[in-house]
N, C-alpha and C positions, 0 to 999 in steps of 0.2 A: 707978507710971507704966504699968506693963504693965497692970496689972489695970485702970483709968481708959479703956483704948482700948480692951480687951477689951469692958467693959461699953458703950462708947460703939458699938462695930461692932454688936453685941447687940443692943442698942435702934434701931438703923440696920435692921438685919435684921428686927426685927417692924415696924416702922412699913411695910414693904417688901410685906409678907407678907399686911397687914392692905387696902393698897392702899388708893382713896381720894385726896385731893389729893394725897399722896407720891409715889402713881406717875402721876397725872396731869403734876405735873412733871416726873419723870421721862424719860417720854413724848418729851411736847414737849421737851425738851433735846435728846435723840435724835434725835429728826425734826430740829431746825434743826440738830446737828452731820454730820447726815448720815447716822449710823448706823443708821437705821431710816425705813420709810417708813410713811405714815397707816395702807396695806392691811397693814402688820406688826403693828398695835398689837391685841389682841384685840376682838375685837368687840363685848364689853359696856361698853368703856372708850372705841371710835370716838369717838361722838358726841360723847363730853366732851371727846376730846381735837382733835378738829375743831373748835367752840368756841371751845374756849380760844385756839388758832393764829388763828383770825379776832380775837378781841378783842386778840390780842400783835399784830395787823396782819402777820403773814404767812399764804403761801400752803399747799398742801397739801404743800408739799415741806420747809417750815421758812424759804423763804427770806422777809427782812422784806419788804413791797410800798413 
C-alpha cells in the first residue's frame, strides 16, 4: 500500500514538473479557489491559462460569469 502511493505521488510529481495541460489545470483551480491570481501564473503559461478561464465562462478572477 505504502509503496502504491509512493509511486502514485511520484508520477503526480513528474507530470507537475513536465507542465503542459497538468498545470494548466492546475492553474485555473487556483485562480477559481482563490489562491492565486491570473498576474501570479508565470508568464509563458498566462495566455493559456486566460483561454482556458474564458472557455470555463469565468472571469479573470476564477469567478464563473
Amino acid at each position: 500500500m505504502r509503496n502504491n502511493l509512493a509511486r502514485l505521488l511520484i508520477r503526480w510529481a513528474v507530470a507537475l514538473m513536465r507542465g503542459g495541460d497538468t498545470m494548466l489545470a492546475v492553474y485555473v483551480m487556483m485562480i477559481h479557489k482563490g489562491l492565486i491570481k491570473l498576474e501570479q501564473v508565470p508568464t509563458g503559461s498566462r495566455d493559456k491559462v486566460a483561454a482556458v478561464l474564458e472557455v470555463a465562462e469565468m472571469d479573470q478572477n476564477g469567478n464563473i460569469i
